[in-house]
Residue frames relative to the residue before (quaternion, step in Angstrom):
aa qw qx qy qz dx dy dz
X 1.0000 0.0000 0.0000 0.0000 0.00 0.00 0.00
X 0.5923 -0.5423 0.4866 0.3438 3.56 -1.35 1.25
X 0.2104 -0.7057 0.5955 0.3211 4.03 -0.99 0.36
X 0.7827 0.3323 0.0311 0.5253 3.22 1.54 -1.17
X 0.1228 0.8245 -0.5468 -0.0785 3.60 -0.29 1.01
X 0.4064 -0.8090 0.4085 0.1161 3.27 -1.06 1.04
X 0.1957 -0.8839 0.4246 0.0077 3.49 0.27 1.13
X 0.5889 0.4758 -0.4073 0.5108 3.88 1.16 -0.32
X 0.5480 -0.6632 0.4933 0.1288 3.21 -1.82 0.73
X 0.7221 -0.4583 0.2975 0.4243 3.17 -1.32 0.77
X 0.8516 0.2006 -0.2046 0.4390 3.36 -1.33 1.17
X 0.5690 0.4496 -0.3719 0.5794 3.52 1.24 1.29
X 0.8766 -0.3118 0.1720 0.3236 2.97 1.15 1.18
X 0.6998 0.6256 -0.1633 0.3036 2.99 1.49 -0.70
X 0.5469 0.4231 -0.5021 0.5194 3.49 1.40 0.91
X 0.4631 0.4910 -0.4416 0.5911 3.66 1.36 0.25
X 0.6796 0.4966 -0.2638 0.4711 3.50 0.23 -0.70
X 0.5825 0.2129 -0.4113 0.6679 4.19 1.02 -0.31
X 0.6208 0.5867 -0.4651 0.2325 3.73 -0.41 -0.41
X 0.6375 0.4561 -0.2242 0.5791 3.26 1.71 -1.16
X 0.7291 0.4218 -0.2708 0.4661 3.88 0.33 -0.68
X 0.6859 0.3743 -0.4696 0.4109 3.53 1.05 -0.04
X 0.5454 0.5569 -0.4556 0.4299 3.48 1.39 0.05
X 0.6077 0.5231 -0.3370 0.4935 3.52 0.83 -1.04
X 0.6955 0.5339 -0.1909 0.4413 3.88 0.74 -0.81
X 0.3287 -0.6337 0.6112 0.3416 3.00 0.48 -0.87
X 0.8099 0.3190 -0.1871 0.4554 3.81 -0.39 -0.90
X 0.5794 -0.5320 0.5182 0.3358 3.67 -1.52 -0.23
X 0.3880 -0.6844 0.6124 0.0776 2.89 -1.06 1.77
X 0.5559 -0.5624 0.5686 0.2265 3.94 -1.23 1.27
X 0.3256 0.6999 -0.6242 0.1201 3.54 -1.16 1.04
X 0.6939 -0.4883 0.2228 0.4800 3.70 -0.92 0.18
X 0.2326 0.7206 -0.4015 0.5151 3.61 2.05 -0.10
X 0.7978 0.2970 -0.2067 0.4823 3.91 -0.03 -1.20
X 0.6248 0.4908 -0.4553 0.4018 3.93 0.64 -0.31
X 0.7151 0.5256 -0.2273 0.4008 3.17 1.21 -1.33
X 0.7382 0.2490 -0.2248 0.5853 3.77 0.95 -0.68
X 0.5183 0.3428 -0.4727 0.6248 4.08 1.04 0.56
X 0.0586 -0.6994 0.6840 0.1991 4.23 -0.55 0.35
X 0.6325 0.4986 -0.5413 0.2416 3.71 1.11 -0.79
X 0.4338 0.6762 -0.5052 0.3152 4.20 1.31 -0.58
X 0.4489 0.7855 -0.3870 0.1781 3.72 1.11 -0.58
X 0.6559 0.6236 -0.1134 0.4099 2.87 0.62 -1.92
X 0.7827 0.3540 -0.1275 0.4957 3.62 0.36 -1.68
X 0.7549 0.3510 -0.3760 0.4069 3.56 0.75 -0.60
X 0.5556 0.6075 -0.4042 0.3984 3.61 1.58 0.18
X 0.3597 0.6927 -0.2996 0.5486 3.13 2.03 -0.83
X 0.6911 0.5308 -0.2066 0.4450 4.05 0.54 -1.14
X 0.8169 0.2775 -0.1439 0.4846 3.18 0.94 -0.98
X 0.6224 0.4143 -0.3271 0.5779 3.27 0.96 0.30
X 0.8424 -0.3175 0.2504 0.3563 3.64 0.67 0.75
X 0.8632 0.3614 -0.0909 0.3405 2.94 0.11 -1.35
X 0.7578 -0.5116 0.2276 0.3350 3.69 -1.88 1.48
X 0.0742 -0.8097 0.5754 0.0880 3.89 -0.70 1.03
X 0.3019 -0.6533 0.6142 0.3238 3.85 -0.93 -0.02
X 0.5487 -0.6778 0.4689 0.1402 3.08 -0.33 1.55
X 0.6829 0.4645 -0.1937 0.5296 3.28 0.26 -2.17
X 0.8806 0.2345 -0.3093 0.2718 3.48 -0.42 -1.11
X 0.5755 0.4953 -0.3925 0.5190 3.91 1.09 0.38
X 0.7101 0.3696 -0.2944 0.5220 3.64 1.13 0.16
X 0.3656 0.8110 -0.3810 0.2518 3.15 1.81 -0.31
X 0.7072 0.3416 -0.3039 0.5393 4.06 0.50 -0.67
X 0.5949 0.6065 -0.3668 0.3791 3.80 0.98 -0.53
X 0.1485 -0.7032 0.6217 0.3114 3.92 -1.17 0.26
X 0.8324 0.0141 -0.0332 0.5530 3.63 1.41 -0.33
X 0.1434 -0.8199 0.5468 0.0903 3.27 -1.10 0.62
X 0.2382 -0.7305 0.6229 -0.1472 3.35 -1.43 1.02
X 0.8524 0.2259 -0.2432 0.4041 3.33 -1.40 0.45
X 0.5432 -0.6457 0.3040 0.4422 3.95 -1.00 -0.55
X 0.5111 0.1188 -0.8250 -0.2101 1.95 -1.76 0.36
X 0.3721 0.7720 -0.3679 0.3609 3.51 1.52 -0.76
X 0.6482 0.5055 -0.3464 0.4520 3.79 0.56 -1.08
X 0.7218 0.4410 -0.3040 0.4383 3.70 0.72 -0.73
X 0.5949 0.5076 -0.2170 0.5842 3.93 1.07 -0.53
X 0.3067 0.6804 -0.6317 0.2096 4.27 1.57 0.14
X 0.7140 0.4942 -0.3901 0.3064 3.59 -0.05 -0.32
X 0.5953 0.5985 -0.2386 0.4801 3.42 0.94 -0.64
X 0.8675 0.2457 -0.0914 0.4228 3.33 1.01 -1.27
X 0.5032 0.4369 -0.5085 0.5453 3.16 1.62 0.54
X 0.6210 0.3246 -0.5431 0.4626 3.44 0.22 0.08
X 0.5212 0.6142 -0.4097 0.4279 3.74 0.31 0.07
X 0.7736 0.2888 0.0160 0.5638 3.01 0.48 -1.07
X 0.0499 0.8337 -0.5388 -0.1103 4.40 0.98 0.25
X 0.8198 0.4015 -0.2560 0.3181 3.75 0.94 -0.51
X 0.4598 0.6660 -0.4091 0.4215 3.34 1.52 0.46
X 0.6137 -0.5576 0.4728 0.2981 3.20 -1.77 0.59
X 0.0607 -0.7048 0.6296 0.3212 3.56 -0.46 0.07
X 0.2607 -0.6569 0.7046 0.0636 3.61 -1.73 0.96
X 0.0848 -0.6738 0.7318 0.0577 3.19 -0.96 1.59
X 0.1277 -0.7557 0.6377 0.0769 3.55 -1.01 0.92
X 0.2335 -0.8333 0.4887 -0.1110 3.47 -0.20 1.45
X 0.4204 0.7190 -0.5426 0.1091 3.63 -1.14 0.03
X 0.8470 -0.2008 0.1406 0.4718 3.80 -1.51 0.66
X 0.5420 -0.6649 0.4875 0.1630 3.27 -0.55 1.18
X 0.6546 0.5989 -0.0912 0.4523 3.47 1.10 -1.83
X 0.6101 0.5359 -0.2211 0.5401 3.18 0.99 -1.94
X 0.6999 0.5901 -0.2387 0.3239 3.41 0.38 -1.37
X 0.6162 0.5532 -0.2483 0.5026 3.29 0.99 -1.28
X 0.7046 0.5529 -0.2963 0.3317 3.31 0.57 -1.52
X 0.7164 0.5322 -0.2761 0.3568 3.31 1.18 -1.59
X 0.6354 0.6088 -0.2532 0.4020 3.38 0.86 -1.37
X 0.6377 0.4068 -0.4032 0.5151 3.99 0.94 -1.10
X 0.6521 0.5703 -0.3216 0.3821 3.58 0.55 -0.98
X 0.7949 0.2269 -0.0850 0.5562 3.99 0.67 -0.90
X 0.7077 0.5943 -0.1136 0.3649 3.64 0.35 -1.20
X 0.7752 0.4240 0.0683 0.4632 2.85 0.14 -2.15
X 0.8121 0.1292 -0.1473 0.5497 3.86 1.01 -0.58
X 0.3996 0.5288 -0.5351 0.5239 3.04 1.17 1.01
X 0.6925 0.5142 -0.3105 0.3995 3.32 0.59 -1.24
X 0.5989 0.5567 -0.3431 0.4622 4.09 1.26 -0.92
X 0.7682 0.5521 -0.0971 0.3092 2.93 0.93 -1.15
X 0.8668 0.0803 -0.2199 0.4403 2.94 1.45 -0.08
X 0.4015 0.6790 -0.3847 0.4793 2.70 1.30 1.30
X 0.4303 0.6064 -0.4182 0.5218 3.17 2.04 -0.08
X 0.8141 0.4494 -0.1975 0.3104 3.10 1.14 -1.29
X 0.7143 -0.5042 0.2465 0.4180 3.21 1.33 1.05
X 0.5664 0.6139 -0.4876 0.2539 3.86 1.20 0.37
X 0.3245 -0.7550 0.4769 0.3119 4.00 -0.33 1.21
X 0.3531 0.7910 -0.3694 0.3363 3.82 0.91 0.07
X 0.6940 0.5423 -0.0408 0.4718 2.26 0.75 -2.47
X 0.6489 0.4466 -0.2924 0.5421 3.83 0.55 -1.76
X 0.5731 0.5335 -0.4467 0.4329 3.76 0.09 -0.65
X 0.7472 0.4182 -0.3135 0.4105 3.55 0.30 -1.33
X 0.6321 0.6083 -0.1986 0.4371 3.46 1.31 -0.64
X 0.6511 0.3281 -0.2794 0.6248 3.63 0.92 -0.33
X 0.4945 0.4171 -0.6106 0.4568 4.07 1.03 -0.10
X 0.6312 0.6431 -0.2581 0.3483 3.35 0.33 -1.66
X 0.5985 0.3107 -0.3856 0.6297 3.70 1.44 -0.16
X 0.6977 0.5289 -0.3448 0.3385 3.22 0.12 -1.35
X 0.9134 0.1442 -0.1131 0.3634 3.69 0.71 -0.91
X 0.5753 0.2607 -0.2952 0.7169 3.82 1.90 -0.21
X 0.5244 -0.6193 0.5008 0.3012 3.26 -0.47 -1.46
X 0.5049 -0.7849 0.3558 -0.0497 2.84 -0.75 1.77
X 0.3897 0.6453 -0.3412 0.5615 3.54 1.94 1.02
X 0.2303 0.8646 -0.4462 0.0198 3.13 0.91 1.15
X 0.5620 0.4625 -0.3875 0.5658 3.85 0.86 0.17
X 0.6413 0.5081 -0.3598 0.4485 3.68 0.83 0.24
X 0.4592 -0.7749 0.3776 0.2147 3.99 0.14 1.43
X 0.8909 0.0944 -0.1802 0.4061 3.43 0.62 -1.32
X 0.3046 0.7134 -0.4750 0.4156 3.04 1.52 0.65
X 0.7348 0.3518 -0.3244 0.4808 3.39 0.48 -0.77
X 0.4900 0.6591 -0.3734 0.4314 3.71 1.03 -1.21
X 0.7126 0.4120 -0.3401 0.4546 3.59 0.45 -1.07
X 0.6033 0.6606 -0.2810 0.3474 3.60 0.83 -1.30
X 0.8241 0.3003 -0.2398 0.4161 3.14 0.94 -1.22
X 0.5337 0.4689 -0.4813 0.5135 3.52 1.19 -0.02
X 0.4979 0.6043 -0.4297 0.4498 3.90 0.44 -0.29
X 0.7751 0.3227 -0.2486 0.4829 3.51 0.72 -0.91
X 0.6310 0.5642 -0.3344 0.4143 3.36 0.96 -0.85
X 0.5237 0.6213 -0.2475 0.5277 3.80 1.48 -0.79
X 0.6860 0.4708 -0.3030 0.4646 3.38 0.64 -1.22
X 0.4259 0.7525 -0.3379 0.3718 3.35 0.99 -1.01
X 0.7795 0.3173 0.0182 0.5397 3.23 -0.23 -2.07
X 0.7709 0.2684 -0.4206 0.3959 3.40 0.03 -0.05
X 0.5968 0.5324 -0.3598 0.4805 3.65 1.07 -0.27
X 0.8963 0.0721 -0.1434 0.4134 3.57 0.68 -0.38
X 0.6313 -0.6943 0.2168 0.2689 2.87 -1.08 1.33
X 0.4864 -0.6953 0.3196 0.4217 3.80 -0.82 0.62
X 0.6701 0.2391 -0.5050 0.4886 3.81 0.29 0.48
X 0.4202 0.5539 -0.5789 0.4261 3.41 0.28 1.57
X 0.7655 0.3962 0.0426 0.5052 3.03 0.88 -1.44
X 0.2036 -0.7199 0.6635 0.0029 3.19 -1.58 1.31
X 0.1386 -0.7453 0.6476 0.0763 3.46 -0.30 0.20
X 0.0143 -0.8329 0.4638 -0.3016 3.66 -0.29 1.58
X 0.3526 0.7281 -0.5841 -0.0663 3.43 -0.96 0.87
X 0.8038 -0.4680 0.0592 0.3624 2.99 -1.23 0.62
X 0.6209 0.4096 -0.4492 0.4949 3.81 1.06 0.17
X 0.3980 0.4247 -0.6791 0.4472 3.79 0.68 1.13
X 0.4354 -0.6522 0.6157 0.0775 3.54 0.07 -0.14
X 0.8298 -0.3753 0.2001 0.3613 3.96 -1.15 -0.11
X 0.6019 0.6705 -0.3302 0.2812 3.11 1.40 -1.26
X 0.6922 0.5117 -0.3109 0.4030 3.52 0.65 -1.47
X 0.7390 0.4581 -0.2824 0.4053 3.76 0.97 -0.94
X 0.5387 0.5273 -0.4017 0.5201 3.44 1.26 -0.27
X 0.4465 0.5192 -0.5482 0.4801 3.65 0.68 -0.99
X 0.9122 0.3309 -0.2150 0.1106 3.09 -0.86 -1.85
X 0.5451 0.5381 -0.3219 0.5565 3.46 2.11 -0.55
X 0.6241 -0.5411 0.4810 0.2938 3.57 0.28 -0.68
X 0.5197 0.7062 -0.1367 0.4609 3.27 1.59 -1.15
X 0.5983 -0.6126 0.4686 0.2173 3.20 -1.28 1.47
X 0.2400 -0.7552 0.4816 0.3744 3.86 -1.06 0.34
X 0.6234 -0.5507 0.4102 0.3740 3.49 -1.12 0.94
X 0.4353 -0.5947 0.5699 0.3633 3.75 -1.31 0.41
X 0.6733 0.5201 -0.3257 0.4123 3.60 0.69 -0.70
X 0.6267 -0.5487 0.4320 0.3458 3.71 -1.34 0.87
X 0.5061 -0.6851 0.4179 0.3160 3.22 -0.88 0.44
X 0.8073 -0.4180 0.2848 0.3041 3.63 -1.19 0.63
X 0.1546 0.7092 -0.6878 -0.0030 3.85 -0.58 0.35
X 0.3490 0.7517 -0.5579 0.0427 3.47 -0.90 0.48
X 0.6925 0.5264 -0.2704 0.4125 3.56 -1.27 -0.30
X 0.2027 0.8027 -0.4940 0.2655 3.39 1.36 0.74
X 0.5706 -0.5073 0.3735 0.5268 3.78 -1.16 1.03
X 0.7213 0.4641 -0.3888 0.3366 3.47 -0.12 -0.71
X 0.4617 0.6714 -0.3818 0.4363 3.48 1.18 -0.21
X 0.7674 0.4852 -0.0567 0.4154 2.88 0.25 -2.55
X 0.6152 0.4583 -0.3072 0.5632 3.33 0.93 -1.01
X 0.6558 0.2841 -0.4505 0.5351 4.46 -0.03 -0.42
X 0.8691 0.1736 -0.3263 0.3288 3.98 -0.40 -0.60
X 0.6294 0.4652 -0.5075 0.3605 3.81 0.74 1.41
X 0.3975 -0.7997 0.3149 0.3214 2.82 2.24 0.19
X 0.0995 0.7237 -0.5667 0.3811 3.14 1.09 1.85
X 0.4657 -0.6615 0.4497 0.3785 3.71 -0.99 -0.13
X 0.6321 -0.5417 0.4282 0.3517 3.52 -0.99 0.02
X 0.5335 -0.6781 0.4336 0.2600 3.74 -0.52 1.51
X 0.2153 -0.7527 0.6201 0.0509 3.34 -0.80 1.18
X 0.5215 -0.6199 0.4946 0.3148 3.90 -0.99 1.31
């Protein structure tokens, strides 16, 4: 069983946000990281987006927590799967947000779905089916992500739920786990410039 489900969307933090919980956890926190270097997760999480009955447990089975998308879009499903887990909303600047996602995400996702990746298209018809799939469109998405981020909080009760961004740092998640804080600063990673060198995007031009 999941201890920790992760209910914010890509680009709130949420490859900083498995890096910390798999230390605090011990084990390996679920992120789009594990779909991409597990291809067999394909199949079942296309199986997810297209409708159809999933075993929760046994696709989260190797996982102590999970975070980011696709998982972040399916938060309902797996908190009720999962009734004793924190849920982590991982939150930040709408704007900021926007910015990050067109910049990493959002032209990754064009990009390689031109190039024929059925993953990729998969992630694209959730991204209709469950945010929205207007990604060059500002307040289309803006709206989308407060829609989800709403849905969130109102779907789960508050001593489930942390709401959390990445300048709380360790403290709030240790509160809510029980768990000593680490001595060491917390995690930052996956910066655009990151995301952008290891999908083999180009380098942002001013």
């Amino acid at each position: 069983m999941l201890q920790v489900v992760g209910a914010g969307v890509g680009r709130t933090g949420t490859h900083s946000l498995k890096i910390a919980l798999e230390q605090l956890l011990g084990g390996t926190c679920h992120h789009m990281m594990e779909v991409i270097v597990r291809p067999e997760e394909v199949p079942v999480w296309t199986d997810a987006i297209d409708g159809k009955q999933i075993d929760w447990d046994a696709l989260m089975q190797p996982y102590t927590a999970q975070v980011d998308w696709p998982g972040a879009s399916f938060w309902p499903e797996l908190t009720k799967a999962n009734p004793d887990a924190l849920v982590i909303l991982s939150v930040r600047d709408p704007d900021d947000w926007y910015t990050s996602c067109t910049n990493t995400i959002f032209e990754g996702l064009d990009m390689m779905v031109e190039q024929g990746n059925p993953w990729m298209a998969a992630m694209l018809r959730l991204l209709g089916e469950r945010f929205s799939d207007r990604l060059d469109e500002r307040d289309a998405m803006l709206a989308a992500f407060e829609k989800h981020n709403d849905a969130v909080r109102a779907g789960v009760p508050a001593e489930r739920l942390l709401e959390w961004t990445t300048a709380d740092g360790w403290e709030p998640i240790c509160e809510r786990l029980g768990v000593p804080v680490p001595a060491e600063p917390f995690p930052r990673t996956n910066s655009t410039v990151e995301f952008r060198e290891m999908v083999g995007m180009p380098p942002l031009t001013d």
